[in-house]
Every structure is written in C-alpha cells, then in structure tokens.
C-alpha positions in Angstrom: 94.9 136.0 76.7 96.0 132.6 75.2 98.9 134.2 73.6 100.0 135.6 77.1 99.7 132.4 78.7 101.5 131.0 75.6 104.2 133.7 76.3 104.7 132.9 80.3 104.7 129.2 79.8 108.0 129.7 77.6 109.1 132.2 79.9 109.3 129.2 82.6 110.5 126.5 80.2 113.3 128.8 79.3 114.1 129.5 82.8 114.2 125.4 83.5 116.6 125.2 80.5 118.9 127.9 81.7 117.7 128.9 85.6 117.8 132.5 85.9 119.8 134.4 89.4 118.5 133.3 92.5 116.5 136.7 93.0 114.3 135.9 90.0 112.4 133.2 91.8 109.8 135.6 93.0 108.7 136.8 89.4 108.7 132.8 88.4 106.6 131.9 91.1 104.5 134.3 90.3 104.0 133.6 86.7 103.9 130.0 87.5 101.0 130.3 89.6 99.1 132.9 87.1 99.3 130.3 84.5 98.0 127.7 87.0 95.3 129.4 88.5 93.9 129.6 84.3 94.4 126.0 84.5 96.4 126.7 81.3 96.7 123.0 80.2 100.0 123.0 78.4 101.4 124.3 81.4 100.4 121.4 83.7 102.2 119.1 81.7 105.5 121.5 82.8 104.5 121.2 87.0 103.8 117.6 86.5 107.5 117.1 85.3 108.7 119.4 88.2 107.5 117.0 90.1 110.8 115.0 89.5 112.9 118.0 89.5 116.0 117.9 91.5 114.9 121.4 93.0 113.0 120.8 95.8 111.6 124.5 95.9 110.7 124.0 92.6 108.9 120.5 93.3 107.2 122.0 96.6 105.9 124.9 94.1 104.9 122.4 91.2 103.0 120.0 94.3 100.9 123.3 95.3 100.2 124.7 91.5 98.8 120.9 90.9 96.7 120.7 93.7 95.2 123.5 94.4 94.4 124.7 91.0 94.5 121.6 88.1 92.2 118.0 88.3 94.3 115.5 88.6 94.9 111.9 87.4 95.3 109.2 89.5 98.7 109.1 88.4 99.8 112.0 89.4 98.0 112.1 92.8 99.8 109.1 93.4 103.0 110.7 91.9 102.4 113.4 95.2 101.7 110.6 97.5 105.6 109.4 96.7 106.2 112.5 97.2 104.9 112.5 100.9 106.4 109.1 101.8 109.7 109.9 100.1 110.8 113.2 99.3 113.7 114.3 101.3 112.7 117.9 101.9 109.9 118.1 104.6 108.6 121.2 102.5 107.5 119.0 100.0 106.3 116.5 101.7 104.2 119.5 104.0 102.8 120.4 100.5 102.0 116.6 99.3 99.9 115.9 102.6 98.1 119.2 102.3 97.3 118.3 98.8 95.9 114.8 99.4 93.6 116.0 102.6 92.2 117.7 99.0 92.7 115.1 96.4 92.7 112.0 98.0 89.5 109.8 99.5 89.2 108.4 103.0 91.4 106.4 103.8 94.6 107.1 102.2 97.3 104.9 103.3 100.2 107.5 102.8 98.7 110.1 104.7 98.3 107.2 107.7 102.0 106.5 106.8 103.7 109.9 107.2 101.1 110.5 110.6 103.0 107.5 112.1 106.7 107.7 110.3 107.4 110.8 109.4 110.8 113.0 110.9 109.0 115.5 110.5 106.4 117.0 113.3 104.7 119.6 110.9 104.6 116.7 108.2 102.7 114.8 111.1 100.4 117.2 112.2 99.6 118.1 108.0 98.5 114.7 107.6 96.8 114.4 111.3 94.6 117.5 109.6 94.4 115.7 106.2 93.2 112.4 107.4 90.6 114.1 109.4 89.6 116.2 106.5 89.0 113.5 104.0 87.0 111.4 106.7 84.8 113.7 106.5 85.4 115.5 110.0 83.6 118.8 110.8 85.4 121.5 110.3 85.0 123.2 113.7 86.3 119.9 115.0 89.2 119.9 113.1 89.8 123.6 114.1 89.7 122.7 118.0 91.6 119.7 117.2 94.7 121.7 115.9 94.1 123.5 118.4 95.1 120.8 121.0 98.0 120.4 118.6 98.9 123.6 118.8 99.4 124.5 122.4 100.8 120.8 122.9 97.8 119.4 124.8 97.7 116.8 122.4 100.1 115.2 119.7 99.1 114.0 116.4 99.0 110.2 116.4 97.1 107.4 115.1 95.7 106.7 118.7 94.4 110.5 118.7 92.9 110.0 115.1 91.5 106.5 116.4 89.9 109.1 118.9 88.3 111.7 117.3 87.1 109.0 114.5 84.9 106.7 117.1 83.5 110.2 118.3 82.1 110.7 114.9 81.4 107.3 113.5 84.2 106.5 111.3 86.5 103.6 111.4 90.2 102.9 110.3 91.0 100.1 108.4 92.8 97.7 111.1 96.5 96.9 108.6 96.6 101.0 109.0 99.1 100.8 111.6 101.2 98.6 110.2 104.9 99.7 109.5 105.0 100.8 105.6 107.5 98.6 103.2 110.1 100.9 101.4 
C-alpha cells in the first residue's frame, strides 16, 4: 500500500513538473484525493505548496484535500484564511470559507470579513454558514437558515448573523464589523 501511495504521489509531482492535457485532470483529481483521504503525509506537504500555485483549480483542489482529510497547523489554516480574503478566484475562496466553518474556532475574523466584503454572494452565504457553524449553532437552525437564504427571504449579513446569535446566546466581538486593512 505504501509503495502505491509512494507511486501516485510521483505520479502528481511529475504532472506539476510537466502538466499533463487538459483531459487528464479527472484521473489527477482522483489520485490526489485517494492519497489524501490515507492522509499519506508526504503528500500533504505537495497540497500545502499548491496552495500558492498559480492554478487556481489546482489551489481550490489542494484547499479541499487539506481540509477535509489532513490536521492542520495553524500555519496553514491561516495560509487558507489568505486564501478567503485574497484569492482572486471565488472557487477558492468558496473552498477556504467551507474549510474554516471546519478548522477554525469561533470567532474567526476572516470568515466575518468575506460575510461583509466579499464580490462574491456564494462566498457570503459559505461564510454566513461557516460562522454559524463554528459558533456552535444547531444544525437544524443552520438548515432553516439557508433556507431563508435560499429562496431569498433573507440575505447573509452581519445584521442577520447578529440575529440568529442573540437567539441562541452567543455574542460577536464589537471591532467585527469594522472594514478589514489590506
């Protein structure tokens, strides 16, 4: 098994050396996640340097195989959390806020940040869910929360959060609404 994982790893080091046609991506992806759902450790090391990779389908894949499947260093959680606030794809930064409403603790100022700044409405509405997440929100309340989100009863805003948190007890720290500096 070792020497399989061994065997894929190269496989995707080669590929970063010399990227393979377009149609490959599939069976790299695949791989990819293989070796990180074995947590192969010499293969983290590869998804933590995607994370600066000028391919942002290959960052968005390298945010999800580190988040969902490795522990992670404070480093590189806040390595992700750049990621949110300054990525230029809104598929990575989708993928970073997913992966700190799992990473992070309550509060996390960049999942405040891209709720109140971001371009992007689904980057809004991943942090509106990963905020609620980390505070510690019931998971049915989430659910009818995106709900309201979804049908467009309701946008996802700090005002909304504010909301749903003094219904359950939690509080915001009060510089969380403060424009970020870049």
């Amino acid at each position: 098994m070792a020497m399989e994982l061994e065997n894929t790893l190269n496989f995707i080091k080669k590929w970063k050396t010399q990227p393979f046609p377009a149609d490959y991506y599939d069976d790299i992806w695949r791989k990819s996640h293989d070796l990180a759902e074995a947590q192969y450790q010499p293969a983290k090391e590869v998804f933590i340097e995607g994370l600066d990779d000028p391919d942002w389908l290959w960052r968005h894949d390298c945010v999800t195989f580190l988040g969902f499947h490795y522990p992670l260093e404070n480093e590189v959680v806040e390595k992700i959390r750049d990621l949110l606030l300054n990525d230029p794809s809104s598929d990575v930064r989708i993928a970073a806020a997913s992966v700190l409403g799992r990473r992070s603790s309550h509060p996390d100022r960049g999942l405040f940040n891209a709720l109140q700044f971001d371009s992007s409405d689904i980057v809004k509405r991943t942090a509106f869910n990963s905020i609620l997440s980390l505070a510690g929100t019931p998971y049915k309340r989430i659910t009818q929360e995106l709900e309201k989100l979804k049908s467009g009863d309701k946008q996802p805003t700090l005002d909304e959060v504010r909301r749903i948190f003094s219904d359950i007890g939690v509080e915001i720290p009060s510089d969380f609404d403060e424009q970020p500096d870049k």
